[in-house]
N, C-alpha and C positions, 0 to 999 in steps of 0.2 A: 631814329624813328622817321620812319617816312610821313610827306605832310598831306598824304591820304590817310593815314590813323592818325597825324595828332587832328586834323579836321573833323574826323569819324568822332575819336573821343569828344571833342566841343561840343560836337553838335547833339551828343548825348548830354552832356550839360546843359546846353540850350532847352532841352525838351526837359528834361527836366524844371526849369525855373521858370520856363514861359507857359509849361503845361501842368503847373500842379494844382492841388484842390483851392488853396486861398486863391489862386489867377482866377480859375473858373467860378470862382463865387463871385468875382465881380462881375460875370456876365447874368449866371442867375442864384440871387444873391438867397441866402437862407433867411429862416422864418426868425424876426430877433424879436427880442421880447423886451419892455421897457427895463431900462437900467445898464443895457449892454451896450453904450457909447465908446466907453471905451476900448471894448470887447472891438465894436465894429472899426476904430481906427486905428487899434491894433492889429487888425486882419489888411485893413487897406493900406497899412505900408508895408505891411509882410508882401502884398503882392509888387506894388511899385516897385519894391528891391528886387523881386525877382526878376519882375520886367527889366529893369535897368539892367540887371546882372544877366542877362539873357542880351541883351542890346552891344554889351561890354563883350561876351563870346562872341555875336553873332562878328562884332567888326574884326575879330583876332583871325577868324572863321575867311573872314573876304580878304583881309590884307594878305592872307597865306592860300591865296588863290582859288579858295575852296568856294562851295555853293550852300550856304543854309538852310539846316533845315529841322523847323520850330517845334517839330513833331505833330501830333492832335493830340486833345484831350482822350482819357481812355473812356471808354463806353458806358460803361458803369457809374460814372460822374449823375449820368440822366438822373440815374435813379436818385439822387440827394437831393432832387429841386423840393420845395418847399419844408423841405425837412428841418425843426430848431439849430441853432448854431449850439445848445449845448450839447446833443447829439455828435454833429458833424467837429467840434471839437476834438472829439477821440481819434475821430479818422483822421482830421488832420496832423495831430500828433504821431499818429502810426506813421502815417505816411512819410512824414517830414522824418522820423530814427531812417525810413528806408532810403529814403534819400541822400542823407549822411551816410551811410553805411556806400551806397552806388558812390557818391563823390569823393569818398577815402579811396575805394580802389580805382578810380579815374586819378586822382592825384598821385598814386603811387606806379600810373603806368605814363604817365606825362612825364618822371624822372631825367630824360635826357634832351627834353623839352622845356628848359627856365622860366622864357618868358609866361608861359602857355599852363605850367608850372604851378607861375605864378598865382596866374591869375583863378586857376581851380583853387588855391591854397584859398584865397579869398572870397569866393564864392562858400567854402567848406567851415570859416569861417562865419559868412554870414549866417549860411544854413544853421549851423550849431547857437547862433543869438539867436534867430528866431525862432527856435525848439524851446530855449529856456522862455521868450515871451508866451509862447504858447502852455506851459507847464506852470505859468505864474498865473495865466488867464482861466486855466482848470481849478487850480489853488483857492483863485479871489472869488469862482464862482462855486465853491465847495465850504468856504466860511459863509 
């Protein structure tokens, strides 16, 4: 594989983690309602890992001579500004199966690529912990 597609696939990862809906709630963050403390520091490390994990591609990305790039947010994001976090739960749940689903088949075309491999195997990893934190946080807010 050439290291304009293993950079290409990266950088589709990067836009994924650096632009998804928990990232973008930390710029405008949803309407929380008393008792979701841990709801919300649940969300703020779901984004940190993303960042970091988007931080961990972007340098895989430069060391393999490539140029970054973070993606944007999708346009649609607009429309969830003030809207409850129990609402924008669903979505972010939806969003995050599609995401896993995108980064299985990035990790399955990275094959002849190890390091690079690797480190999608890991991201696909975390993605899938943070699905179940999110499905325990639908759960806790459902009893």
């Amino acid at each position: 594989m050439s290291d304009v597609t293993t950079n290409r696939l990266l950088n589709h990862l990067i836009a994924i983690h650096n632009r998804s809906l928990p990232v973008y709630l930390t710029y405008a963050a949803p309407a929380w309602h008393g008792g979701e403390e841990a709801a919300k520091e649940t969300m703020r490390l779901i984004a940190a890992d993303q960042r970091e994990t988007a931080e961990r591609l972007a340098a895989m990305v430069t060391e393999n001579n490539g140029v970054v790039n973070n993606g944007e947010f999708p346009i649609y994001y607009t429309g969830y500004h003030d809207l409850s976090f129990d609402f924008l739960l669903n979505e972010i749940i939806k969003e995050q199966k599609e995401d896993i689903a995108t980064i299985e088949s990035v990790v399955s075309k990275l094959s002849l690529v190890p390091l690079a491999k690797a480190l999608a195997e890991e991201t696909l990893g975390a993605a899938k912990g943070h699905l179940e934190s999110l499905v325990e946080l639908k759960q806790a807010a459902a009893s």
